[in-house]
N, C-alpha and C positions, 0 to 999 in steps of 0.2 A: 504494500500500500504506500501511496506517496505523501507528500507532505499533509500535513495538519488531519482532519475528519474528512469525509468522503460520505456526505447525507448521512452521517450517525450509521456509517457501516452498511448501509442499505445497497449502497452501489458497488458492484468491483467494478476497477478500471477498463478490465476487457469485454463487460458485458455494454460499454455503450464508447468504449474509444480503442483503435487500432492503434493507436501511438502515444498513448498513454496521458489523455486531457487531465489536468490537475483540475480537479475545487475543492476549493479553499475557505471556510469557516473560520471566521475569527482572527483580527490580527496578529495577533501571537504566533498564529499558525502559515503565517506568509511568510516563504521561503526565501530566502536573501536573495535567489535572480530574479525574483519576479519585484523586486524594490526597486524606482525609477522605472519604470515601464510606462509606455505607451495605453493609454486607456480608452477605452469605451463604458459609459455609463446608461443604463436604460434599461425596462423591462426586456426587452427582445424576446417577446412572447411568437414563438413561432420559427425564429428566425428569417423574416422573408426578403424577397430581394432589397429592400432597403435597407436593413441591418445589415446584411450582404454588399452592401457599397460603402455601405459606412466602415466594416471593414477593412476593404480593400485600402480604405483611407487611411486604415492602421496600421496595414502594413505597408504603406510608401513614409508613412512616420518614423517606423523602428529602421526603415532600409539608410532614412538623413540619421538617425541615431546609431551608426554602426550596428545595428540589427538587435535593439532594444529587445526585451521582450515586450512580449503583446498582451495583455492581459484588459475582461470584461468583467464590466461589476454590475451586479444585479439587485434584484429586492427578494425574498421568499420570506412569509407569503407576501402575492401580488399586495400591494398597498391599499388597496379598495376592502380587504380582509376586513383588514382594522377602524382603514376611516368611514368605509360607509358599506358593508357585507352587501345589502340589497345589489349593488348595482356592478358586484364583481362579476368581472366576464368569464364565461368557459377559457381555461387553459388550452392555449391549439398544442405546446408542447409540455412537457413533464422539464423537470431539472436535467435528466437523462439524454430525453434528446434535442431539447437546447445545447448541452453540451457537445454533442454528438454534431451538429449542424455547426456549432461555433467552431468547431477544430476544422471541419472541414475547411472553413471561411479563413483559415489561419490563425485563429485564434489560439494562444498557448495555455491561458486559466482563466479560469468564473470564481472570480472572488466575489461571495455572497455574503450578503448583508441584509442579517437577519431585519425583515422591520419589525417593529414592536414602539412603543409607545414613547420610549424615547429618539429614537431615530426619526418619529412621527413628526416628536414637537422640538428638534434640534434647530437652530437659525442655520441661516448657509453658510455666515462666517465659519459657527462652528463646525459644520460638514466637510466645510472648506481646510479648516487649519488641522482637525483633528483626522480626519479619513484621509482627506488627496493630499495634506501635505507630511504632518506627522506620521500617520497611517501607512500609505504606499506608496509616498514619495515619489507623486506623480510627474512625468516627464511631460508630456503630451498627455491632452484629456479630447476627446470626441465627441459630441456627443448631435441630439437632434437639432432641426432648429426652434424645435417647438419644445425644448427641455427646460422644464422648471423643477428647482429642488430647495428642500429648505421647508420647516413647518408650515401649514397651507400654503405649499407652494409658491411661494413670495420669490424665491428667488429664480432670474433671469437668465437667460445666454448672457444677456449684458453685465449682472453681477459677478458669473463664472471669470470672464474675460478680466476683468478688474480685477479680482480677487488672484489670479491666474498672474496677471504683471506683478503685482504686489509680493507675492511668494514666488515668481520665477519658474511658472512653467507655460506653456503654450495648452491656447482654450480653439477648438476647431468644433464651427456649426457646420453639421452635412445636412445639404439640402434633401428635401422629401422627394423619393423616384417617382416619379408621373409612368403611371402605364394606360395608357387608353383614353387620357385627358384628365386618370383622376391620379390622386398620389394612393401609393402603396403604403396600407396601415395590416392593422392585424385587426381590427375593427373590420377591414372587407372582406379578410381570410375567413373571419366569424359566419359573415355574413354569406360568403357563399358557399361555404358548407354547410350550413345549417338547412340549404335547400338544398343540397346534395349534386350543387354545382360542379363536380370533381374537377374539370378542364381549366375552370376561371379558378381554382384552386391551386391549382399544380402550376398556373404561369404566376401567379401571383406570390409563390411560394418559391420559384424554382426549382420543383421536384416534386413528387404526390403528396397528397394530404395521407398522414399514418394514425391511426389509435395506437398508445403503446402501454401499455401494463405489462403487472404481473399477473401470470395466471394464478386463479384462486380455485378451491374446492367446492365445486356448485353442487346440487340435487341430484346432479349422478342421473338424469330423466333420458338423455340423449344417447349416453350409452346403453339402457334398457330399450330404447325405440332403435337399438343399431348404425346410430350416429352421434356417436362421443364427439362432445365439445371440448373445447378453450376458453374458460372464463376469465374475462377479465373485470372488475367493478368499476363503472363510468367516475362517479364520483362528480367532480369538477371540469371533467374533461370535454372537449368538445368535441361534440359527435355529429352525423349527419342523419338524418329524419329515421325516425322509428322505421323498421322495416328489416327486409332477407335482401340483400348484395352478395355476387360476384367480386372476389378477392383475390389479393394474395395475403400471406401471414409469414411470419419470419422466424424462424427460433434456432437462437445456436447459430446463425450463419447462415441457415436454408431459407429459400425464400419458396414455399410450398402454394398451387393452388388453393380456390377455400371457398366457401359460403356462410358467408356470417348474419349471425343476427342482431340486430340491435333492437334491444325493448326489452320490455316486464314481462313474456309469454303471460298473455290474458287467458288461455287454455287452464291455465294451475292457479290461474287467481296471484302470482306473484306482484307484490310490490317495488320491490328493486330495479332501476335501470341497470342493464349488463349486457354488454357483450359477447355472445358466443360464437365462436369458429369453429366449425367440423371442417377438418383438413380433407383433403380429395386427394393425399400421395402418403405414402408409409412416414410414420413421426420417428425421426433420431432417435427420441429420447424420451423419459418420462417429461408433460409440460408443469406437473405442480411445483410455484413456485419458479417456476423461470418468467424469462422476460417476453413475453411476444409482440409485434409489431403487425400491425394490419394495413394495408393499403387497398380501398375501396375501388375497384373498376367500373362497375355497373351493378343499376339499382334491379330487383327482378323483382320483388312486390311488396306491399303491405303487410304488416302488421296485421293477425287473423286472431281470430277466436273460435275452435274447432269444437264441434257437438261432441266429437271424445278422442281418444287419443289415436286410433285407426284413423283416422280422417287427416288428423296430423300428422302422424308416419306416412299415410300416401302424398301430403305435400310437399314434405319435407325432400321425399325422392322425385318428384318432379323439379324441385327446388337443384337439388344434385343433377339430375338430369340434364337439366339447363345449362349451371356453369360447367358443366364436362362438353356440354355442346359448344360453348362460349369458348374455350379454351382450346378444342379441335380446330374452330374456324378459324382462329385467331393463331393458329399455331403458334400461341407463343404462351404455354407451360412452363413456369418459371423453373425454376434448378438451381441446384446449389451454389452459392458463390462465395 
């Protein structure tokens, strides 16, 4: 394990980075190369092309700093947890595969910063002297142009800047990416998956929209109907319209055909939103307890409610039926990578 905590043990390094992404809890725990670094500050909920440039801007910074490191700071929880719960958005990614996206992007660590009620009602000065400059010994900071920080968000791009000459390091607004005439948020990404828009997801994203959990111990119903699932619990997550999709699922490195569900099965009277996957190719491994990934291709129908459970098991297999057909035409059968 590398420096400092890693999500309170939850994460190993190799189940969501190829080259080993540090995060980092708590200053104490920040590793002497990551001190002076190149920064980005912001939720980067999703990672999408605009984080994705703003990047890019991070690392033409560390490249004038003889190849700084790079390093993003974030909030968990999302800040809306705290200051206003009602109006917190679905998470498009986990800490997992933020991190996961962030390396790809060049990123070398996610130094995370717990919010909690002190960081809520902290001034900027203090943000400023105790976090970027005492804290991590900011070289370069990056961030939106529309980034405010500081208790009710009082403070400016324009106070960063200030505060940034006065201690000695360099303040950079990255403009918001324009795709289509509108700018790229995670507000749109919401938005068009929630309609189960995949296409305007995946440009808006640069890459598929994914569910990613751990699989959990469900009802065991799917393996007595001859179609064992993958559950995973929604939670917070953002997901696309209740209903049976055409997939792929990921575990261990394979990227397996799939047919997944999303919803509360109204057949059993269930409560819970959950995602289930029955896999359509032989599984590596036992999944309780591992990590799965989901990437939605096409939607095949609604959400049902079955007079008993035969009715259900013959759906279920037209439901397979389908994405085996989908898969045939499409000849394109994922495989292992």
């Amino acid at each position: 394990m590398r420096a400092g905590r890693i999500d309170d043990g939850l994460f190993g390094i190799n189940e969501y980075s190829a080259l080993g992404m540090y995060i980092i809890r708590g200053l104490k725990n920040l590793p002497s190369r990551f001190r002076n670094a190149v920064i980005a500050i912001g939720n980067f909920d999703g990672v999408h092309r605009g984080h994705q440039t703003l990047f890019a801007r991070l690392r033409e910074l560390a490249a004038m700093h003889d190849q700084a490191a790079i390093m993003a700071v974030t909030f968990e929880p999302h800040p809306l947890r705290l200051l206003n719960p009602e109006r917190t958005p679905p998470r498009i990614t986990g800490l997992r595969g933020k991190a996961r996206w962030m390396e790809e992007a060049g990123v070398e660590a996610l130094f995370v910063l717990h919010f909690n009620r002190a960081l809520a009602t902290m001034p900027p000065e203090t943000f400023v002297r105790d976090i970027l400059v005492h804290g991590v010994g900011a070289r370069e900071v990056v961030v939106g142009e529309n980034f405010r920080f500081g208790a009710q968000g009082v403070g400016t791009f324009e106070d960063l800047a200030r505060m940034g000459r006065l201690h000695g390091f360099g303040v950079h607004a990255h403009p918001l990416v324009i795709l289509d005439g509108q700018p790229v948020s995670s507000t749109w990404v919401r938005r068009e998956v929630s309609v189960g828009a995949f296409a305007m997801a995946a440009r808006l994203l640069d890459r598929p929209f994914e569910v990613e959990g751990r699989v959990v111990i469900g009802f065991q119903r799917g393996r007595k109907l001859g179609f064992p699932t993958a559950n995973i619990a929604l939670g917070g997550m953002l997901h696309p319209p209740i209903g049976v999709y055409v997939a792929k699922a990921c575990v261990g490195g394979c990227w397996l055909p799939a047919v997944v569900n999303v919803g509360r099965n109204p057949t059993f009277g269930d409560a819970d939103l959950r995602l289930e996957a029955h896999l359509l190719a032989p599984v590596p491994m036992d999944l309780y307890r591992k990590i799965l990934r989901v990437q939605f291709l096409r939607h095949l129908r609604s959400e049902m409610r079955f007079p008993d459970v035969q009715a259900l098991q013959a759906q279920i297999r037209r439901d397979v039926e389908q994405a085996q057909a989908h898969f045939a035409s499409e000849n394109n059968t994922p495989s292992a990578t």
